[in-house]
C-alpha positions as CSV (number, residue, x, y, z in Angstrom):
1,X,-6.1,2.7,0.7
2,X,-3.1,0.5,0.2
3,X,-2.2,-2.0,2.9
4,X,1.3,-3.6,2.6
5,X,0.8,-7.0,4.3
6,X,4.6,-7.9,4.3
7,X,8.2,-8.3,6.0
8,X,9.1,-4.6,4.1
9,X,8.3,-1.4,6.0
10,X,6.9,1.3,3.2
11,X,9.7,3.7,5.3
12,X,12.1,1.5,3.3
13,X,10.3,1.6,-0.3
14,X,12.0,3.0,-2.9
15,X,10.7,5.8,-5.0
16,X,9.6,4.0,-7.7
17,X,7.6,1.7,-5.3
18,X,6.3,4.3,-3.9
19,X,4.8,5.8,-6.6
20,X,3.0,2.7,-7.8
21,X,1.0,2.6,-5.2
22,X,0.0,6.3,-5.0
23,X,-2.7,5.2,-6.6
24,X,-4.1,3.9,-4.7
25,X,-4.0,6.4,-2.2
26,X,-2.7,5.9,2.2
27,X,-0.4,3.2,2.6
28,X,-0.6,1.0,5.8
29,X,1.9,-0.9,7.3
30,X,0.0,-4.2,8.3
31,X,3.3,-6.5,9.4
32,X,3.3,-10.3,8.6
33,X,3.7,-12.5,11.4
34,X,6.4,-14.8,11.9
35,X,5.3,-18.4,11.1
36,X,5.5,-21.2,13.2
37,X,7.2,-23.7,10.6
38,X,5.6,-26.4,13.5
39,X,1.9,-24.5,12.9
40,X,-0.9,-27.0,11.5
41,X,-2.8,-26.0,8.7
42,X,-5.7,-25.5,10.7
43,X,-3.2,-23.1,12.8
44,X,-2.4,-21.2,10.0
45,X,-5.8,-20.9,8.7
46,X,-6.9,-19.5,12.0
47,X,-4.1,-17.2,11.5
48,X,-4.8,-16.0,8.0
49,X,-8.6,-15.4,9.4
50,X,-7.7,-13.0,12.1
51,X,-5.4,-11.0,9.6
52,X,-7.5,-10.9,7.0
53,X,-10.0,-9.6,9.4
54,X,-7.8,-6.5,10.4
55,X,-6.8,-6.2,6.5
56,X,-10.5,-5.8,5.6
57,X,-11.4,-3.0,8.6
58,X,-9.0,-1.0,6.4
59,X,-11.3,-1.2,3.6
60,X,-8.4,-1.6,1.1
61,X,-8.8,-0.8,-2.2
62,X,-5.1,-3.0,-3.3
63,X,-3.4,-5.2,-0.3
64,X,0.3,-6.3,-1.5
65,X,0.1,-9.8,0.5
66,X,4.0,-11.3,0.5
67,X,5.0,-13.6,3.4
68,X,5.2,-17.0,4.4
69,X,3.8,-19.1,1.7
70,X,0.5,-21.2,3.3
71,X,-0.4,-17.8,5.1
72,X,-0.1,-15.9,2.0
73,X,-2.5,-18.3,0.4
74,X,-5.1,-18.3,2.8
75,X,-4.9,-14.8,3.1
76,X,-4.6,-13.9,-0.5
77,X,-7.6,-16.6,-1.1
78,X,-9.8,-14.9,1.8
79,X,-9.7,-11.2,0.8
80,X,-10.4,-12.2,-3.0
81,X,-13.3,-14.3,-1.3
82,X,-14.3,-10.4,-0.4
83,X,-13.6,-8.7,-3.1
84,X,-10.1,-7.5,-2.6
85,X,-7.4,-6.9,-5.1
86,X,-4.4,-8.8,-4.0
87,X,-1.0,-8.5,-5.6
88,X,2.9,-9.1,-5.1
89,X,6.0,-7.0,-5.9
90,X,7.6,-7.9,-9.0
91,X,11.7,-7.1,-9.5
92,X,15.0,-7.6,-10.6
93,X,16.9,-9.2,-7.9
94,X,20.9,-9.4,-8.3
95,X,23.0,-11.3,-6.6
96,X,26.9,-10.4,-5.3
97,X,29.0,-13.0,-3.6
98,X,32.2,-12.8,-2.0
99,X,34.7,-16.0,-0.9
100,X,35.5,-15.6,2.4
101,X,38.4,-18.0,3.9
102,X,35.7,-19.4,6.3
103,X,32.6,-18.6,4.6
104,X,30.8,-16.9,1.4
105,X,28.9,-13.8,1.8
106,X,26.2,-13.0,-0.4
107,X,23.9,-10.0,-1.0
108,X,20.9,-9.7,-2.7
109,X,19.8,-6.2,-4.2
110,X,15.7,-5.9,-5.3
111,X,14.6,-3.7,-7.5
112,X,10.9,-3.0,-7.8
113,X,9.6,-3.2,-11.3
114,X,5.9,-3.5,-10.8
115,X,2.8,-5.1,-8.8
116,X,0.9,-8.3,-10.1
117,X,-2.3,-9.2,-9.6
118,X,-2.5,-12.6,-7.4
């Protein structure tokens, strides 16, 4: 079981994406939860407990954990705690800007090379 633990809906994946984590066999989409940028540590930590909780009833076999950066952590630290292999999405990302007369728009283009290990 795979259990993406991010912002990115697998329905969105490209095919190369995809097929990385075939191995690994069902893919779950386990949202990440907006982040209080007010939330105490001890706050977060709760957070990261409850979620890491849910991740683990999955009994994943690869979680890709991307997300708010102190949640990450703890979650990333508490499933490795368990046993769990934890990764991130590595890519290419490319940037296009255009000059607007009031403003600059910019959009960024990912594409997935490959998962590393946390």
């Amino acid at each position: 079981m795979f259990v993406n633990f991010t912002n990115h809906p697998s329905t969105h994946w490209s095919q190369e994406q995809l097929a990385a984590s075939s191995p690994y066999g069902a893919i779950i989409d386990i949202p990440f939860p907006q982040i209080d940028p007010m939330a105490s540590t001890e706050e977060i930590v709760s957070e990261a407990r409850k979620y890491t909780a849910l991740i683990l009833k999955r009994k994943p076999d690869f979680v890709l954990c991307q997300g708010e950066f102190c949640m990450a952590y703890h979650v990333v630290r508490l499933l490795k705690e368990h046993g769990v292999v934890v990764g991130a999405a590595c890519s290419v990302r490319r940037v296009q800007e255009r000059a607007g007369e009031d403003c600059t728009e910019k959009t960024v283009f990912y594409q997935f090379v490959r998962y590393r290990e946390y």
